[in-house]
N, C-alpha and C positions, 0 to 999 in steps of 0.2 A: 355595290351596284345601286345604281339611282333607281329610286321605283317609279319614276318616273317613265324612265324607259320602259320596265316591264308593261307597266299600264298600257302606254301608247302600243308597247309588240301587241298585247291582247285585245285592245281596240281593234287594229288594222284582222286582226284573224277573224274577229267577230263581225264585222262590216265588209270584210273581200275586198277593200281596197285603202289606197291612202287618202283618196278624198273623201269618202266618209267617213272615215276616222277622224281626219282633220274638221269633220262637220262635227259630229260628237264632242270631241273634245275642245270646240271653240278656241283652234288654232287653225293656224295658214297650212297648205299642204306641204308646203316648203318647211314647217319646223317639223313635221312628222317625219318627214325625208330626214333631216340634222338627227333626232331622234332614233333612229333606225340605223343610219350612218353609225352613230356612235355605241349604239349595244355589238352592232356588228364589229367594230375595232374590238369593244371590252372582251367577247365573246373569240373572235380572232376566226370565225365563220360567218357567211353569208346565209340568213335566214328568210330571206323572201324570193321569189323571182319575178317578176315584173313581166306583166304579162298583156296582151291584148283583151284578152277576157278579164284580166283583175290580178289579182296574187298571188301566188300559193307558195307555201311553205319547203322550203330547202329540207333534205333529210333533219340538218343541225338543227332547222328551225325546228321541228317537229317535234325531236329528241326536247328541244329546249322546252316548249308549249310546256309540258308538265310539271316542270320545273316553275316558270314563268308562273304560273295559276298558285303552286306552293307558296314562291315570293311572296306574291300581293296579298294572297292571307296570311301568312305571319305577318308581314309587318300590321295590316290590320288589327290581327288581334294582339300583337304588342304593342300598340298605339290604346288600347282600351285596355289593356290587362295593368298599366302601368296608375291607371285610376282607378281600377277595379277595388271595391271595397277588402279588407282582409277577411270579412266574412265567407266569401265567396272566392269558389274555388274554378271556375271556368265563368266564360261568357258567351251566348248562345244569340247570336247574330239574326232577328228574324224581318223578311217583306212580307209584306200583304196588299195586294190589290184593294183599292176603295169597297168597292161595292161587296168583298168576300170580308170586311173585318166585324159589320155589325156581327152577324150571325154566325160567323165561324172565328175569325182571327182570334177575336175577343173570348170569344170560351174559351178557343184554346189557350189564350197566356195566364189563363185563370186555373187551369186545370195544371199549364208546367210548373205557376209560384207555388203551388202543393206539392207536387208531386217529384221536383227538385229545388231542395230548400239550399243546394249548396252552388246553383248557376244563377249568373245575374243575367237581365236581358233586355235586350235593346232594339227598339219596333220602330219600323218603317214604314209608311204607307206611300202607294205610287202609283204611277201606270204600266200596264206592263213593260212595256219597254223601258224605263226604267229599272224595272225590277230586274228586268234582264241585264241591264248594263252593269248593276251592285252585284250579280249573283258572277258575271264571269269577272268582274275585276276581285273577284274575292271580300268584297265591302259584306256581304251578309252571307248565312248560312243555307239559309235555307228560306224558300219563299212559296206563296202561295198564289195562283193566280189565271185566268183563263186562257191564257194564249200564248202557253211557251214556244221556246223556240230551242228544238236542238242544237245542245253545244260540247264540245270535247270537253270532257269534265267536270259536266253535268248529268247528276241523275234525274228521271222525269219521271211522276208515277201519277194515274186517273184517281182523281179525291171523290167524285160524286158528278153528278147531274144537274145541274141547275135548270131551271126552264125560262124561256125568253117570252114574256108576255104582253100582251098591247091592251094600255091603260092610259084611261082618259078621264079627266075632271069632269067631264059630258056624262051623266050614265048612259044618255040616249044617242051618244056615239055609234055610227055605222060603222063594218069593218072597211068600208071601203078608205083610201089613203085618201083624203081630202087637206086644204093648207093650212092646217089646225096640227098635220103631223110634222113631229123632228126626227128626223134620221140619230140615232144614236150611232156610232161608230163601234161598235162591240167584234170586230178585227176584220180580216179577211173572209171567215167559213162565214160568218153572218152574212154578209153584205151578199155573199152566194149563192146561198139559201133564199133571204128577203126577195134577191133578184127571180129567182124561180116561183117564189107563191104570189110572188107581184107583178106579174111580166107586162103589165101594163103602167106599171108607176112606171114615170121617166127618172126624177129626184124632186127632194124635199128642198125647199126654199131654206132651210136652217137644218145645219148640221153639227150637235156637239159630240165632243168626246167625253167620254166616259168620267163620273168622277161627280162630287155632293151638287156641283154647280147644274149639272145635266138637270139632276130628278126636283129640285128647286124650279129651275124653272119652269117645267113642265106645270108642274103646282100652279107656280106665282102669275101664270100667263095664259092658263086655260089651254095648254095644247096637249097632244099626246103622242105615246112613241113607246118603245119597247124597252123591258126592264127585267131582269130577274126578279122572279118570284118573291123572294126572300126579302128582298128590298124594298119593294111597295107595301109589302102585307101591312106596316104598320098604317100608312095611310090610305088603304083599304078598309080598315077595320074602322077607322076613321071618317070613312066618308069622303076623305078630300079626293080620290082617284075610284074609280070603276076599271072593271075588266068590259072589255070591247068581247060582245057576244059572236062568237063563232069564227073570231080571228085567229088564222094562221099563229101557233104558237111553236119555238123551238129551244132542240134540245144545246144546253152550253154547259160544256162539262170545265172543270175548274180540278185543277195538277199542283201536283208539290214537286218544288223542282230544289236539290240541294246540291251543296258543293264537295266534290268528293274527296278536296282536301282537307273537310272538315275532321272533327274529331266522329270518327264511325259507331262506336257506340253511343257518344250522346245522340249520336243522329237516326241511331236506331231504336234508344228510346222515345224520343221527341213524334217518328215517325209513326212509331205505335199510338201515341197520344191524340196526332193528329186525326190520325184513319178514325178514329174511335169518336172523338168530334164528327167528323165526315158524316158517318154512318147515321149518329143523331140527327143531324141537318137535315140530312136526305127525308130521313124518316119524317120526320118536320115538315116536309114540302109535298112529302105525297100528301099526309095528312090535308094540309093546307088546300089543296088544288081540290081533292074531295069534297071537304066541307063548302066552298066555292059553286063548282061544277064540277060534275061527275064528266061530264062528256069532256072537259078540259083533257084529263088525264086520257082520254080516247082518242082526241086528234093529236096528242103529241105522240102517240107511235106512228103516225103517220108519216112522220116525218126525222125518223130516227134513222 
């Protein structure tokens, strides 16, 4: 079987249709059509329907999906097993979101090199969506990151609470949005939320997406915009950023999302490892937001 083909089948089920799958995978809709064409010869059933609203899945397709997702991880992890040192006895596929590896990703691969001496492992950092598109093609094991997206064949579990805070190189910054602010892009529920405690901002003259180049420039440019906690603290403590007095602050909680063709017990070790980081973090932030402002910690139940 070409895993090419599989790939493409799990694009189209993950996107609802063939033109954004064909967008994804930087092909014409026309070879995803050829594509699809030919798993369904290999296959000797029809696995999509074509639809006015989009796609959906044939019984055979359906049956197939589980199979499909097995595919692309094995060949994956036979593609890295065949480099795989002889020391080591498995490989432990990990993503991480930018903004969750200082303070989380990072403890944890420090905590698995101890505490599994016989898996090698191999990190990725990304945006979420990304991370989504590695976790259903089966490219990684298990990933960490704020804005999952349910998938068949994915499991999704709550890691913690992050907090979404407004800081500015200003200390004498108002909360009010003036064109000193950047919209960060932190998904959907934010933009949601922002729109509700701000019903009078229209939009931000500059919009970045999430990731080192965001919080840089806020620094390097004297403006300000919203960030997890965990992220600034360093150049809070530093002086290069302030927290904005009495600004709307919100809750962003951050999920381990794994793949369930992986290998279940490592992944039910790994998961224990992780929660157990989690837990630290958290504790970390309440801390944090305390010694800061006490009232911090009092306007974000307001908004839970």
């Amino acid at each position: 079987m070409d895993i090419q083909l599989i790939r493409t089948f799990l694009e189209i089920v993950a996107a609802g249709s063939f033109l954004q799958a064909a967008e994804r995978l930087y092909v014409t809709q026309s070879a995803v059509s050829l594509r699809v064409r030919r798993l369904e010869e290999g296959l000797g059933r029809k696995v999509f329907i074509r639809g006015k609203s989009g796609i959906e899945l044939t019984p055979a397709g359906l049956r197939f999906e589980r199979h499909a997702r097995l595919l692309a991880k094995i060949w994956e992890e036979a593609k890295y097993d065949v480099s795989l040192p002889s020391d080591y006895e498995d490989l432990l596929s990990i993503g991480c979101q930018y903004s969750l590896w200082p303070k989380l990703g990072g403890r944890w691969l420090r905590r698995l090199e101890v505490a599994e001496p016989k898996v090698a492992f191999r990190v990725e950092t990304a945006r979420p969506e990304h991370l989504m598109h590695l976790l259903i093609q089966g490219v990684i094991d298990i990933g960490i990151l704020y804005t999952p997206q349910m998938r068949p064949g994915l499991g999704i579990d709550l890691l913690m609470e992050d907090t979404l805070i407004l800081v500015s190189t200003d200390p004498k910054h108002g909360q009010d949005l003036d064109d000193r602010y950047v919209f960060i892009d932190w998904g959907p529920e934010f933009a949601t939320a922002h729109a509700f405690q701000y019903p009078k901002f229209q939009s931000a003259r500059t919009t970045l997406g999430i990731g080192p180049m965001a919080l840089n420039f806020i620094v390097d440019q004297n403006r300000a915009a919203y960030f997890p906690t965990r992220v600034v603290k360093p150049f809070i403590d530093e002086g290069k950023l302030h927290i904005v007095s009495q600004a709307p602050v919100f809750p962003f909680p951050a999920y381990v999302v794994w793949n369930d063709g992986s290998d279940s017990e490592l992944i039910a070790r790994v998961l224990k490892s992780l929660k157990a980081c989690a837990q630290e973090a958290d504790q970390e932030q309440t801390d944090i937001l305390k010694e800061w402002n006490v009232d911090l910690v009092e306007r974000l139940t307001q908004y839970m």
